[in-house]
Backbone bond lengths (Angstrom), bond angles and torsions (degrees), N, CA, C in turn:
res aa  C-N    CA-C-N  psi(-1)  N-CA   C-N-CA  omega(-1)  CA-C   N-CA-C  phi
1 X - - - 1.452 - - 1.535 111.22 -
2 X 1.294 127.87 -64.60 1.390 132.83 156.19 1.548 126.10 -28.98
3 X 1.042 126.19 -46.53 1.316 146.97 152.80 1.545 112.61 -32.74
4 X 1.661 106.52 -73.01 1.330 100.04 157.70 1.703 147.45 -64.27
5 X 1.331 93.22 -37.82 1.634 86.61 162.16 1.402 123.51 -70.26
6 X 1.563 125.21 -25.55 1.272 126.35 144.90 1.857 117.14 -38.39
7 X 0.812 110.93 -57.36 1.341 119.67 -171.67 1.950 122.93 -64.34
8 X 1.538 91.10 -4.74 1.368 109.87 -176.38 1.821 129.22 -130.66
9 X 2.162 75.88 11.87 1.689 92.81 170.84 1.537 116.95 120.78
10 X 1.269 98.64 -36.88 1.666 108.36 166.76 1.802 128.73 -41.88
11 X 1.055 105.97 121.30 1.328 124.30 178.41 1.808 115.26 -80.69
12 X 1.111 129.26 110.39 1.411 129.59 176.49 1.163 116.77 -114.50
13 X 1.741 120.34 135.32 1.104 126.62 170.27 1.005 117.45 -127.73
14 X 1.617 135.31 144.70 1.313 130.97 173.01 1.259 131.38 -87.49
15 X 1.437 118.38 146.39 1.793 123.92 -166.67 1.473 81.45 -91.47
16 X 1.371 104.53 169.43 1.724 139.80 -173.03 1.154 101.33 -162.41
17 X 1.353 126.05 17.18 1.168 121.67 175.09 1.676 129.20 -79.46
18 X 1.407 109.95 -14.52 1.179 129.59 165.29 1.194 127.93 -79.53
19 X 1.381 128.04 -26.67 1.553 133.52 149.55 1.136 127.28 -42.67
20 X 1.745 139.77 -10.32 1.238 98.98 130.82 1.144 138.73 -106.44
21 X 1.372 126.10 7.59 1.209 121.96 166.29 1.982 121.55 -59.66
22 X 1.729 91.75 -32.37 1.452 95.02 -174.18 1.070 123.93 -99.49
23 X 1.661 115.56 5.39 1.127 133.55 151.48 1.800 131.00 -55.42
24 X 1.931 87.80 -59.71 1.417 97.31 174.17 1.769 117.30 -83.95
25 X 1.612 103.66 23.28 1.638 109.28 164.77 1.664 110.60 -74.72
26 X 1.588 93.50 -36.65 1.322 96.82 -139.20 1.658 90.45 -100.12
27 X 1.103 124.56 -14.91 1.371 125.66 140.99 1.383 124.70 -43.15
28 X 1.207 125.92 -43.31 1.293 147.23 -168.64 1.861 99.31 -83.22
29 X 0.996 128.95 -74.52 1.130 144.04 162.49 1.859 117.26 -21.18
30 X 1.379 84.74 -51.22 1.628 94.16 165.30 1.580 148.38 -75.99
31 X 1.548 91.50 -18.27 1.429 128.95 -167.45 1.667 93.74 -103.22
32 X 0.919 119.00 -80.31 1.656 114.78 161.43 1.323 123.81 -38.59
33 X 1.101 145.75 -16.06 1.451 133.84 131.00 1.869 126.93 -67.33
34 X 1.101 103.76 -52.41 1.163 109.95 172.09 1.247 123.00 -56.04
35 X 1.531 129.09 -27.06 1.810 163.43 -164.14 1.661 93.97 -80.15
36 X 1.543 103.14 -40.93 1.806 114.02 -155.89 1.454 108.07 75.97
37 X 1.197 115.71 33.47 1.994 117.17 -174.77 1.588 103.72 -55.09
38 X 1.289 118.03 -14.96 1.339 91.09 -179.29 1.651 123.47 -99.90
39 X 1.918 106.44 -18.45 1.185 106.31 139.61 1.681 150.50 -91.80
40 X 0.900 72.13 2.06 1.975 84.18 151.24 1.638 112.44 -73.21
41 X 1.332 112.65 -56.37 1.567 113.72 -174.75 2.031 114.42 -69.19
42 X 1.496 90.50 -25.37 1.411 91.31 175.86 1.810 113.31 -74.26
43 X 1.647 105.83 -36.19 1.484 123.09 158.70 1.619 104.85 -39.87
44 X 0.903 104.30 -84.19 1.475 114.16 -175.42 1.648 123.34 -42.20
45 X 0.900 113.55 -68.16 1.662 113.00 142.75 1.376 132.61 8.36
46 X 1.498 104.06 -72.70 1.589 141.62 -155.91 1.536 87.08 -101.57
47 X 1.504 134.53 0.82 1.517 111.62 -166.78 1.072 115.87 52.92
48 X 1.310 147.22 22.17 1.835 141.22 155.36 1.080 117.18 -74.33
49 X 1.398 92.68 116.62 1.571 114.86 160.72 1.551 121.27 -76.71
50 X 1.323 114.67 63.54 1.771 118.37 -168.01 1.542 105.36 -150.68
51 X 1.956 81.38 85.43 1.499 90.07 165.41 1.634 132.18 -59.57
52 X 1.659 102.53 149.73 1.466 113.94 -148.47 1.592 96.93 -117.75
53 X 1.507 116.95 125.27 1.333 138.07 170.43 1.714 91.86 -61.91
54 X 1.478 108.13 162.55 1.472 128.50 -162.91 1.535 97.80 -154.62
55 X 1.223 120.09 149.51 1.484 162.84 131.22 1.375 105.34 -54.24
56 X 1.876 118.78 108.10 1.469 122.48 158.48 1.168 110.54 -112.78
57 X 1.703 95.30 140.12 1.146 113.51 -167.96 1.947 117.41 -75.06
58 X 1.178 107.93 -25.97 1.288 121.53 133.94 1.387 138.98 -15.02
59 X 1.778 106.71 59.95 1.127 113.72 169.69 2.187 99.71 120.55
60 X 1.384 83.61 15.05 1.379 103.49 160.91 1.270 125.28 -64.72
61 X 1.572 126.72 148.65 1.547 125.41 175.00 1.859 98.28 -92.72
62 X 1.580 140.13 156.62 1.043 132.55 149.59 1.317 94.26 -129.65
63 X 1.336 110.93 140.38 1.638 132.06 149.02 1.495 106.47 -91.25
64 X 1.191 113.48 103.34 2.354 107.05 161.40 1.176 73.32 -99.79
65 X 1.575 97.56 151.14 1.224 128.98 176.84 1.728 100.45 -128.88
66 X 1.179 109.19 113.07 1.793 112.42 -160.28 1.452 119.04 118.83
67 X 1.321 132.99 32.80 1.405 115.38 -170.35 1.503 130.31 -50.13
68 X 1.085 132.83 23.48 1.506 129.90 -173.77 1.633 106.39 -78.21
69 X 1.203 110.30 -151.05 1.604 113.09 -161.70 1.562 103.82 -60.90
70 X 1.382 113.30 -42.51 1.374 100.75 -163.84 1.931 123.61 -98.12
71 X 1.729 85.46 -1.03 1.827 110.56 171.50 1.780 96.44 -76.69
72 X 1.385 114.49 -39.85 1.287 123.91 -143.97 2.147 83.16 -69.07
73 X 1.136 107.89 -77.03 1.355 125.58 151.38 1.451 145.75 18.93
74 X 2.057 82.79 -57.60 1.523 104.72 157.28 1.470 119.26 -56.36
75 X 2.044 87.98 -57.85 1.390 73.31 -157.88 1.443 112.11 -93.19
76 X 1.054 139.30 21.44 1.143 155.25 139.98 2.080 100.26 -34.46
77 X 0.743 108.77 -87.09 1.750 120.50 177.33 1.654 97.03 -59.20
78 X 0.995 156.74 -81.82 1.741 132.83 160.61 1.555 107.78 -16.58
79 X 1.261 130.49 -61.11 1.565 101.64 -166.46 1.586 111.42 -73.99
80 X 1.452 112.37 -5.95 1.241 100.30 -165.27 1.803 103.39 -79.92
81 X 1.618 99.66 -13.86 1.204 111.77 -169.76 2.401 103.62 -98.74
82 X 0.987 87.47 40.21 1.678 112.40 -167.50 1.663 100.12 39.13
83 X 1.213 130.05 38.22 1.532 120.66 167.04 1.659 92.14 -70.18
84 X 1.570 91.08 169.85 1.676 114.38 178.29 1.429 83.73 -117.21
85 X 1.365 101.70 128.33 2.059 103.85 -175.87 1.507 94.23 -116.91
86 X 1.682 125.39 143.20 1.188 125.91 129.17 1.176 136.23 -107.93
87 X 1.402 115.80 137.91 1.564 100.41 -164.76 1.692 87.49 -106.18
88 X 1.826 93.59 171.73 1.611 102.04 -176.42 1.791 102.17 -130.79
89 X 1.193 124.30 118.87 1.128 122.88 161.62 2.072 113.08 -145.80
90 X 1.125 100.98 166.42 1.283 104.24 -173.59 1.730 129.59 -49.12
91 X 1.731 82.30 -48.11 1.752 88.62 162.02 0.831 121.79 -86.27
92 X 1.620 122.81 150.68 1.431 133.66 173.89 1.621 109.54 -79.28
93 X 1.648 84.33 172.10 2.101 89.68 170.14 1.586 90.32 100.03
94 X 1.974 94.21 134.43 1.105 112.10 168.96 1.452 129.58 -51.03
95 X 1.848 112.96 138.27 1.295 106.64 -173.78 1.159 111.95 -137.78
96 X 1.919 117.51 121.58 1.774 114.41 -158.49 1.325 116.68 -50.00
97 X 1.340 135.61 -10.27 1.608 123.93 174.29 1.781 97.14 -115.96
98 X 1.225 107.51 62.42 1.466 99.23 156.03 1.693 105.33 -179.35
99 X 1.280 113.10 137.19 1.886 130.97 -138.65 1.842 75.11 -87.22
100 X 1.386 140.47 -28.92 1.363 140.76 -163.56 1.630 114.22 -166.50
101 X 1.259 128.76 148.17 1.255 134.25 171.86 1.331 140.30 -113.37
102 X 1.166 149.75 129.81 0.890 134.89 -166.03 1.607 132.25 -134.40
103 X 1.510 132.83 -172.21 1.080 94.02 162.56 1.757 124.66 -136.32
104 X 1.600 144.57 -162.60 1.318 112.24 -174.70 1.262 114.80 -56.90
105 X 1.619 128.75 -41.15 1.273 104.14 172.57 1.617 158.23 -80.09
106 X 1.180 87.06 27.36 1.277 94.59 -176.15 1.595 103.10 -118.60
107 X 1.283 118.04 9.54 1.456 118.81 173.17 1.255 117.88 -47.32
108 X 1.201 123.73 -41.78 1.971 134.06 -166.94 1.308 89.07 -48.99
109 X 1.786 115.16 -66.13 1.505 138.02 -135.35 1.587 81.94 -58.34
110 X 1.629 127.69 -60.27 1.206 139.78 -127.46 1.943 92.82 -86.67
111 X 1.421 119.20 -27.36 1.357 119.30 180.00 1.400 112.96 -50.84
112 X 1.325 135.16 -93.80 1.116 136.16 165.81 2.130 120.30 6.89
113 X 1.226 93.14 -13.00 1.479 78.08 -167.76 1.775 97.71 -144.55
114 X 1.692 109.75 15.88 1.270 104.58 165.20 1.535 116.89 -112.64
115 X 1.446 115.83 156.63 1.152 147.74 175.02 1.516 103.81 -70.25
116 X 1.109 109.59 -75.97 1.950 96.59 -168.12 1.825 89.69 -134.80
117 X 1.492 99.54 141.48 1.530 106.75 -166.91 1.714 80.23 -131.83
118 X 1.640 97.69 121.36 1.233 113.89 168.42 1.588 118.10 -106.16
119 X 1.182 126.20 151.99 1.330 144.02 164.37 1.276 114.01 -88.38
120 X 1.219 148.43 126.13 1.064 168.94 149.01 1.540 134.59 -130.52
121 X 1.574 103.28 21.64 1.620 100.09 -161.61 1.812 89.41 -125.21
122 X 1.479 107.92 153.47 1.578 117.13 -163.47 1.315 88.55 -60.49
123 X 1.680 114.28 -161.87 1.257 144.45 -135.99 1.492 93.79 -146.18
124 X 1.603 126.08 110.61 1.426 110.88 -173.89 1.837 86.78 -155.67
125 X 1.515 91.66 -154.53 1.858 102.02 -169.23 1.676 74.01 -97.09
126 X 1.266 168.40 -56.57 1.135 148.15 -132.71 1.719 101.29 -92.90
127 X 1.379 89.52 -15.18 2.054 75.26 -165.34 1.968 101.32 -115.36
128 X 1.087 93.37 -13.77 1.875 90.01 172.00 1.170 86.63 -23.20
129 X 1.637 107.54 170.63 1.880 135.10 161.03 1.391 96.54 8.31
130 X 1.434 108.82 66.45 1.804 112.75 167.92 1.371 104.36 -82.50
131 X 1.292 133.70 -49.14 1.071 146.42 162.27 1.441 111.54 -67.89
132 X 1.162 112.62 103.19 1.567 119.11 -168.54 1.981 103.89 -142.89
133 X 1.200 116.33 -176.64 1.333 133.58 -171.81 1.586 90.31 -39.97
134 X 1.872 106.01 -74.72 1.345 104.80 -176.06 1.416 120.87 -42.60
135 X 1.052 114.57 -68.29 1.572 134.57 -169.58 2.007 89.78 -42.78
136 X 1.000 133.37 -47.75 1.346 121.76 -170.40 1.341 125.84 -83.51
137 X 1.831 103.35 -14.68 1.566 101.12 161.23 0.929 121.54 -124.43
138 X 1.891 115.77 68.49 1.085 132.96 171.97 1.694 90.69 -136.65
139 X 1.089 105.85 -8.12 1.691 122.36 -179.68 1.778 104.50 -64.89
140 X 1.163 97.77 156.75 1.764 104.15 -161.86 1.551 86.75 -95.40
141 X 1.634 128.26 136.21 1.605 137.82 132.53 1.444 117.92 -16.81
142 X 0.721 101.44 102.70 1.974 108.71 166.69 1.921 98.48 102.31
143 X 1.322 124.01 11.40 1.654 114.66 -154.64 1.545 74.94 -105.36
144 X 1.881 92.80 163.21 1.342 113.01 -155.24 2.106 84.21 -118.20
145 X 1.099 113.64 126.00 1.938 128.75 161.86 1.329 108.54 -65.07
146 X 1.261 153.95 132.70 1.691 140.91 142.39 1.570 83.27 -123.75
147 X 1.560 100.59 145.13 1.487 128.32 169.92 1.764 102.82 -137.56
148 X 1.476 104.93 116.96 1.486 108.54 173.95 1.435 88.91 -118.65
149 X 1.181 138.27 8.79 1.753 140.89 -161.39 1.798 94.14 -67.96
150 X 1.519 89.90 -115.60 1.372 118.05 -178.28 1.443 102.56 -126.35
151 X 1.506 127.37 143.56 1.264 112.48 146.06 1.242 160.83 -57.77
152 X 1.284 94.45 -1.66 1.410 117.68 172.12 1.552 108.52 -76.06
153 X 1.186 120.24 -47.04 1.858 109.25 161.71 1.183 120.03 1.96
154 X 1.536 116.80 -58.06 1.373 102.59 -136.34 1.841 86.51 -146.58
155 X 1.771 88.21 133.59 1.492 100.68 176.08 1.512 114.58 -65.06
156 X 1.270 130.82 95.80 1.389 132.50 160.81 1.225 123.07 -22.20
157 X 1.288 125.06 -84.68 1.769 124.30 -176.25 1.483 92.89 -42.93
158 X 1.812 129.64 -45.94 1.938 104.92 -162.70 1.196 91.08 -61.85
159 X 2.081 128.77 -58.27 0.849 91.72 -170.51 1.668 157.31 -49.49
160 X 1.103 117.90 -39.63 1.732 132.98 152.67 1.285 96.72 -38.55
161 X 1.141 142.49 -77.81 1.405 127.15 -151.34 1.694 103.15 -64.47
162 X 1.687 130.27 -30.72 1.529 129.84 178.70 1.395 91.74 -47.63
163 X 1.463 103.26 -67.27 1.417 111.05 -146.98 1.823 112.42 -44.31
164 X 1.295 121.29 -19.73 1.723 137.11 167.26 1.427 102.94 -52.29
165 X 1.582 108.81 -47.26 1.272 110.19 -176.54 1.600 131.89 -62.08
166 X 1.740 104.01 -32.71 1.404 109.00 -155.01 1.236 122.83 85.73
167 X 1.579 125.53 -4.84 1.672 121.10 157.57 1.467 106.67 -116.60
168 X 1.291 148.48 74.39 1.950 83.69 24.97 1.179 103.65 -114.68
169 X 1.612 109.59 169.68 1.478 115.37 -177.80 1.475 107.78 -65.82
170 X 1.264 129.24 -46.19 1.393 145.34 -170.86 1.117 122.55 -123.56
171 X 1.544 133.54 163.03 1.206 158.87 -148.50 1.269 114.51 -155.15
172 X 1.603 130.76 114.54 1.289 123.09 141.21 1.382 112.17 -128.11
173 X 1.462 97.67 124.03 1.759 120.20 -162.90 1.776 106.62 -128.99
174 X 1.295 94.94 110.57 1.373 100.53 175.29 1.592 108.01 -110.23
175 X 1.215 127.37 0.79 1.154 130.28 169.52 2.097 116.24 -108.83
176 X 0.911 114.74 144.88 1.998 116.38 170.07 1.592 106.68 -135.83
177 X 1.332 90.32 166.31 1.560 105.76 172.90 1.707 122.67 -69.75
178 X 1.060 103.24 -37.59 1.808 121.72 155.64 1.342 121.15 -101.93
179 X 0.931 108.58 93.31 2.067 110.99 165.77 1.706 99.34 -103.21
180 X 1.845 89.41 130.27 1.476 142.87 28.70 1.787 76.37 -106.35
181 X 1.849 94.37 150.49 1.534 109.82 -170.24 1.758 83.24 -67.90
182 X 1.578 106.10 143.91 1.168 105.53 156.97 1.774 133.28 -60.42
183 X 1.176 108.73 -178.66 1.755 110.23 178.69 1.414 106.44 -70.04
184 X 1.271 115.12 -44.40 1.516 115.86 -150.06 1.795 98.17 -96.20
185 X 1.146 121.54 -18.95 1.585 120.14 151.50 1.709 121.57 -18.97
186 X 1.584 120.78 98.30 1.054 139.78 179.77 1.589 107.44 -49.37
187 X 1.448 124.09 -21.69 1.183 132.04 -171.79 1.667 106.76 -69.70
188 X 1.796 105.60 -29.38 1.645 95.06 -161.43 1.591 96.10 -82.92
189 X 1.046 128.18 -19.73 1.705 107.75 179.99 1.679 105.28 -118.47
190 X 1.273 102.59 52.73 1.746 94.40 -166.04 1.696 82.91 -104.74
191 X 1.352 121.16 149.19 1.353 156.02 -168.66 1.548 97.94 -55.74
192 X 1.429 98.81 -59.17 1.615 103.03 -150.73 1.980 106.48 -113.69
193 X 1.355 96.05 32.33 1.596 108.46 -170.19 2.064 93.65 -129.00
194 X 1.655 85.07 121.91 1.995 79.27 157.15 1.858 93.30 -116.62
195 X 1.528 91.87 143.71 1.679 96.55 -173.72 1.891 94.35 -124.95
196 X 1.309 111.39 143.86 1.342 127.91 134.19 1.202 130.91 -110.19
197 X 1.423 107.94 174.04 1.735 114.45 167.37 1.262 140.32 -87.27
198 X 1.247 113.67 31.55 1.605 120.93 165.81 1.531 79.19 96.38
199 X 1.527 134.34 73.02 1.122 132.56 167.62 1.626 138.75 -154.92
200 X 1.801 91.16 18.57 1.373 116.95 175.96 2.055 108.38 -50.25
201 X 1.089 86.61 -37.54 2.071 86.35 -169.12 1.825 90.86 -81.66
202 X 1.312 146.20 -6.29 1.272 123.40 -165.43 1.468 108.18 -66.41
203 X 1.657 129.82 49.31 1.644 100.23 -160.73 1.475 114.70 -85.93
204 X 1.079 123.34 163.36 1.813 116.40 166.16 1.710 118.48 -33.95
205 X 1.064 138.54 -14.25 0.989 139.69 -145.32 1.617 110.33 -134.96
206 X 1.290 103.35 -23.48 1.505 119.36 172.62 1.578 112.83 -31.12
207 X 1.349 116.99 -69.51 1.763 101.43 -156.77 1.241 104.32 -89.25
208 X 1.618 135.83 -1.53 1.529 142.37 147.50 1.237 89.81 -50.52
209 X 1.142 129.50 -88.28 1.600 114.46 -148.94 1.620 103.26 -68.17
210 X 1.016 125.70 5.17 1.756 120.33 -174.88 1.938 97.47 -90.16
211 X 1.386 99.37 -43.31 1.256 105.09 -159.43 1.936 99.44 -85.43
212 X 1.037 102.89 -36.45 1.417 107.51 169.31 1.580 119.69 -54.25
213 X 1.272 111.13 -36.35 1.365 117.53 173.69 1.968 130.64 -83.47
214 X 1.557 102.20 -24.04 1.351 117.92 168.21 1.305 103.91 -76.99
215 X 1.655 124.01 -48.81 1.421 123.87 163.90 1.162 122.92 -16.61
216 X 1.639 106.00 -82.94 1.783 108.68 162.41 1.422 121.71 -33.84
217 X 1.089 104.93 -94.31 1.642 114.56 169.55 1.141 113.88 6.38
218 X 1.536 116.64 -73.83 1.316 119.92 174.06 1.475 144.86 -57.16
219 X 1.574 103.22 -24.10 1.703 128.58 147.89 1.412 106.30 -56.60
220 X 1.432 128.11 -41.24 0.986 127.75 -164.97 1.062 124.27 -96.97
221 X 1.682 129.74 -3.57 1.464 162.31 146.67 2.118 107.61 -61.74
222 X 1.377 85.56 -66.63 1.438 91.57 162.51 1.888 129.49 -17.30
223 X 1.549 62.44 -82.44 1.815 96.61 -176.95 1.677 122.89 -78.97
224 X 1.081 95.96 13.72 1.711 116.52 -169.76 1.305 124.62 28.76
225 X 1.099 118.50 58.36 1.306 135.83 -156.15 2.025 106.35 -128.09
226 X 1.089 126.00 92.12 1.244 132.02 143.33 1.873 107.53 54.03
227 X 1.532 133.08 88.70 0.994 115.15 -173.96 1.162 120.23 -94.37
228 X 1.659 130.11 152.16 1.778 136.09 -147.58 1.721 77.34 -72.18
229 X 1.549 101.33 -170.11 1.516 112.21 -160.60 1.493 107.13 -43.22
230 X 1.593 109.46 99.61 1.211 126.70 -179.48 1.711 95.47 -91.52
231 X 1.466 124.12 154.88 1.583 124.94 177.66 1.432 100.76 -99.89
232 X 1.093 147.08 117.68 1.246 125.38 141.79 1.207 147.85 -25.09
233 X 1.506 155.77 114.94 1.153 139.37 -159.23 1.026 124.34 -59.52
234 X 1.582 126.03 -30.66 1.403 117.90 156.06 1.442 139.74 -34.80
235 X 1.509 81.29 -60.55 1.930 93.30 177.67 1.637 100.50 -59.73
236 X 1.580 130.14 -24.95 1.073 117.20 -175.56 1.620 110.46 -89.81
237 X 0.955 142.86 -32.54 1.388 140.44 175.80 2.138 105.89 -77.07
238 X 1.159 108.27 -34.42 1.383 112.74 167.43 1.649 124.02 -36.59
239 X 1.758 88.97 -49.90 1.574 102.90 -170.75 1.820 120.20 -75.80
C-alpha cells in the first residue's frame, strides 16, 4: 500500500513516537523478572513476611537487536540502569546509547555472553524466524528474551522447547505469530513467559508526541522546508 501511494507522489515519514513508551516496557518487563514481581505479589497475597533476593541489572550484558529509534531507546534506559548495551544494526559506527556495536552477523558469537536479548528490529525476508532453534542455543542460561518487534522473529515451538532448557530462562513477549494469541496458546499460562497484547507502545504520552510531530511536519510541508524523519522512496518501494 505505501509503495503505491509512494509511487503516485506521496511523501512518507516515520513516527518515533512510540519509542518511549516501548522502550520503558521493556525496562519494565525486565526489572519485573529480575525484581521476582511475581513472587513478591504472591508474598504479599499470602501475608509473607520472606524477604526476596533480586537480580541487578547493574552490570548486565544487553544485546538489542534493531538499533533504530526505539532499539536506540532501550539502551538508553539500560545504561542508565549501568547495563553494558550492544546494539545490532546493519550500519556500522559509534552510537550514543550503546557501550559497542555491532552487526547481524555476528549476533550468534555475541549470545553466549548476554543477559537480556531484545528484539526491536522490523519484520522482513532477512529477519523472519531470526530467533530460531540455533539462535536460542547459543542463548546464555538464566538470560531473559523480550520481543516488542514482530512475531514473526521468533520461532515459537523453539521457543517453548528453550524455555525447558533455561536459555532463556524467561520471556517477555508482547508481540506472536497469530494476533489476537489464541485461547489454547501454551504461552498464556506458561511459567516462565510474561505475555501482552500487542501493547508495548500504548504509553500515556503517545498521541502528544504523535500529534506534536505531524504538527511540525505539516508547518514544514507548508513552508517547504525539509521534513523530520522523512523515508525515502526507495527504502519505501524496496520493502
Amino acid at each position: 500500500m505505501f509503495a503505491q501511494l509512494v509511487g503516485k507522489g506521496a511523501r512518507l515519514t516515520n513516527n518515533h513516537s512510540q519509542a518511549v513508551g516501548m522502550s520503558e516496557y521493556v525496562l519494565w518487563g525486565v526489572l519485573d523478572y529480575l525484581q521476582r514481581g511475581a513472587q513478591r505479589r504472591a508474598d504479599q497475597a499470602s501475608h509473607s513476611w520472606a524477604p526476596t533476593p533480586f537480580t541487578e541489572i547493574s552490570g548486565s550484558r544487553w544485546l538489542v537487536i534493531g538499533f533504530g529509534a526505539i532499539g536506540q531507546a532501550v539502551g538508553r534506559r539500560a545504561r542508565a540502569f549501568d547495563a553494558h548495551v550492544t546494539g545490532v544494526r546493519r550500519t556500522t559506527g559509534a552510537q550514543e546509547h550503546a557501550d559497542a556495536m555491532a552487526t547481524p552477523d555476528q549476533i550468534h558469537d555475541l549470545l553466549p555472553s548476554s543477559d537480556v536479548v531484545a528484539l526491536t528490529t522490523p519484520l522482513n525476508a532477512q529477519t523472519t524466524n531470526l530467533v530460531d532453534a540455533a539462535f536460542l542455543a547459543r542463548m546464555k542460561p538464566g538470560s531473559v528474551l523480550v520481543n516488542v518487534g514482530r512475531g514473526g522473529l521468533v520461532d515459537e515451538p523453539a521457543l517453548l522447547a528453550a524455555l525447558e532448557t533455561d536459555a532463556p530462562a524467561h520471556a517477555v513477549l508482547d508481540v506472536f505469530q497469530t494476533e489476537p494469541l489464541p485461547a489454547d496458546s501454551p504461552f498464556w499460562d506458561h511459567p516462565k513467559v510474561t505475555l501482552t497484547p500487542h501493547s508495548s507502545a500504548m504509553g500515556s504520552g503517545l498521541a502528544a508526541r504523535s500529534d506534536a510531530l505531524f504538527v511540525e511536519n505539516l508547518g514544514r510541508y507548508l513552508s517547504g522546508k525539509p521534513l523530520l524523519n522523512e523515508v525515502a522512496a526507495s527504502e519505501v518501494t524496496a520493502s
